[in-house]
N, C-alpha and C positions, 0 to 999 in steps of 0.2 A: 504493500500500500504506500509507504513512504516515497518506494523508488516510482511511481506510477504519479503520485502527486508533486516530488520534484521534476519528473519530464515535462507534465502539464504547463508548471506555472515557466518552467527555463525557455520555453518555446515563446511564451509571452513578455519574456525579461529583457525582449530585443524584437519589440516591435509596439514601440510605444506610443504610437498615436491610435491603434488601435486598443491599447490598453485605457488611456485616458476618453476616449469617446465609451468603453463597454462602462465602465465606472458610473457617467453620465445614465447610460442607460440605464443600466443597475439599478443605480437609484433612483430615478424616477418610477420604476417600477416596483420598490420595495416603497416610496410614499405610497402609491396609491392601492397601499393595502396588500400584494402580492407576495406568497410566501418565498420571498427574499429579501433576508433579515439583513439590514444595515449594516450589522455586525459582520458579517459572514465577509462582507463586499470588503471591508475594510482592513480585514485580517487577510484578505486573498490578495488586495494591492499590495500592503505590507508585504508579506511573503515573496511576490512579484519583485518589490523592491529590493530586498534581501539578496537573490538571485542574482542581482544588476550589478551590484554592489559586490558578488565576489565572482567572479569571470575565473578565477582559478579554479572553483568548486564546483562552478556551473555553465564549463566552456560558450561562446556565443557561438551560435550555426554558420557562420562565415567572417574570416577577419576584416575587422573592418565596419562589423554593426553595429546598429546604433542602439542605447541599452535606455532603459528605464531612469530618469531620473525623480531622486526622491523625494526631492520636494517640490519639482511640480507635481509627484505623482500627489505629494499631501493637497498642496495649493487645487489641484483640480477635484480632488475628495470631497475639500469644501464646500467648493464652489456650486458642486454638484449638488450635494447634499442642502444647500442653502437655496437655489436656484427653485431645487425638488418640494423643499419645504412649505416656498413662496405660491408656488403653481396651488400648490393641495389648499393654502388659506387663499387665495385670491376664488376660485371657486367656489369656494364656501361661503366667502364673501358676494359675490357674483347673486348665487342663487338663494342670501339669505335665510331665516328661520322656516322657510318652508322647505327646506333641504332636507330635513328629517324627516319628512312625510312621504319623501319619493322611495321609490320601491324599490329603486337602486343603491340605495343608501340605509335602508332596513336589512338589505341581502345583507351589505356589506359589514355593517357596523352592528353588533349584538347589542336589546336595550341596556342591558347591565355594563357595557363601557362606556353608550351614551350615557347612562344615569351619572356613571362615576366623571366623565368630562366636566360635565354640564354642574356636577356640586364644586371640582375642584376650582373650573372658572369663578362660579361664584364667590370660595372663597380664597380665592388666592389671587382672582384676578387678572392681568397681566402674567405677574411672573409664573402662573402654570404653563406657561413653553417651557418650561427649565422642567417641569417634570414628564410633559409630554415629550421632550427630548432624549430622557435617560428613560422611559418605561415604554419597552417595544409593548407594542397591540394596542395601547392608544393612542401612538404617533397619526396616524392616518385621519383618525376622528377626531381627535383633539387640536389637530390644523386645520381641519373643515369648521369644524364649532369656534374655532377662534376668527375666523373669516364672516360664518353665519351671524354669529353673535355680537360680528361690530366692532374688533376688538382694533386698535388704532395699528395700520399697516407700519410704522415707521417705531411702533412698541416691538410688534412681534419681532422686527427685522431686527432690532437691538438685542433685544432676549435671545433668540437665536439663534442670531450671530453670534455672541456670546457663549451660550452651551458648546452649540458645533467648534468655535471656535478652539474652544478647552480637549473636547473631546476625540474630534474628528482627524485633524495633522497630528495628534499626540499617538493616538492607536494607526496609524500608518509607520511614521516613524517609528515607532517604540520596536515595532514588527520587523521594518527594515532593516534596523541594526543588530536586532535581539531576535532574528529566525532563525538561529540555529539551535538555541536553545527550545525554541518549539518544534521543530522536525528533533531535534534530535530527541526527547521524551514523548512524541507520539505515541511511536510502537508501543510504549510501556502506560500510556492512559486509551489507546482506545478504545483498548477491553472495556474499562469504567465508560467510556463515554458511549460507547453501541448499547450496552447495558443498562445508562441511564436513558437513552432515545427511544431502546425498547420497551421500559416501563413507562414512559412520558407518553408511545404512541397506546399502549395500552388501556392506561388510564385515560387517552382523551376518547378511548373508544367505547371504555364502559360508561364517560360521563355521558355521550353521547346518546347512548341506549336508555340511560336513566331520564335523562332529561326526557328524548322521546315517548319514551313510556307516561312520565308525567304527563306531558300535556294532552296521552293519549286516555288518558283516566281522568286530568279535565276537563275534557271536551264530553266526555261519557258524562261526566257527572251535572254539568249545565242541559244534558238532553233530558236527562233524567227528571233535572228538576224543573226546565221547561215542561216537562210531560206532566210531573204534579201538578205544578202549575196550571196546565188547561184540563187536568181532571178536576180541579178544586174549583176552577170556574163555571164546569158544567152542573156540579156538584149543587155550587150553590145558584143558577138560573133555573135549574130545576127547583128546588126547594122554595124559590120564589114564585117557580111557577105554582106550584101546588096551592103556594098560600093565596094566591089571587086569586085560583081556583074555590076554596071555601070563603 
């Protein structure tokens, strides 16, 4: 696995404008909700960068190519991610409080992480882009509800900027110079980590069933009580009938 994930990324280590446009990509499609974790992108340019950085360990495919550099690759991480950010609250913005109603946007976003958005705006404000920043799965909702909800474009952009700021060039670089300490303990964690993915998909698949089952026992139980309900009303129009009768 090690030797198959260094080929991947040494191929990419030297051809850097496609690396800096897939980044772009990347993230724009982990804003808009898509299971591709911000995280994952940013750990795989680092890596990429790591690779650039040592041409003894990770020969380039012909002398003479042109390699990865790492602080555009950070600068473009950002920019990305900043860019990505902007788009997901401008929309939100765009299509205001009625954006919660569309069907599109119920697929997407569960009520229980609108609920949790929507209390932490209220009370936090502003500075909830700093926690919608560090807490993947309300990144997506939590920049639509900041757009929907009004929230001052040149705030958010401050806020941010700020978080990504801290976060984003820091975990590229950190990666860049410090990947070989990560390949080289792979082999020995990803026992643990296929182990923890396989209980992780496990449990999202019993929550899955539970939950279905739930609202399959309350939708049962509103028929149910619909149904009382129009026997109790036949119930009692007959009994009224009777008495009009004597």
């Amino acid at each position: 696995m090690e030797e198959f994930i260094s080929q991947i990324f040494t191929q990419y280590a030297y051809s850097p404008f496609l690396v800096y446009g897939a980044i772009c990509v990347f993230m724009l499609m982990s804003a808009f909700g898509l299971p591709i974790p911000e995280e994952v992108v940013l750990v795989s340019a680092g890596l990429i960068g790591h690779m650039a950085l040592n041409p003894d360990d990770y020969p380039p495919p012909y002398e003479g190519a042109q390699s990865v550099n790492v602080y555009v690759l950070a600068t473009v991480a950002f920019f990305a991610v900043m860019g990505a950010d902007f788009l997901i609250y401008h929309i939100g913005k765009m299509l205001g409080p009625r954006l919660f109603h569309t069907k599109w946007f119920q697929k997407m976003v569960s009520p229980e992480n609108l609920d949790r958005v929507q209390r932490w705006m209220r009370k936090y404000g502003y500075w909830t882009v700093l926690l919608f920043r560090f807490t993947p799965g309300v990144r997506f909702p939590g920049h639509l509800t900041c757009g929907a909800m009004g929230l001052s474009p040149w705030k958010f952009i401050a806020v941010d900027a700020f978080a990504a700021g801290f976060s984003v060039p820091t975990q590229v670089l950190l990666v860049s110079f410090y990947g070989e300490y990560i390949l080289k303990y792979f082999k020995q964690f990803k026992i643990f980590f296929f182990t923890a993915l396989g209980i992780a998909f496990v449990l999202f698949i019993i929550h899955k069933i539970l939950k279905k089952r739930s609202a399959e026992r309350l939708a049962l139980e509103n028929v149910v009580r619909a149904d009382e309900g129009e026997a109790s009303e036949e119930v009692v129009a007959e009994t009224q009938s009777k008495n009009r009768a004597l």
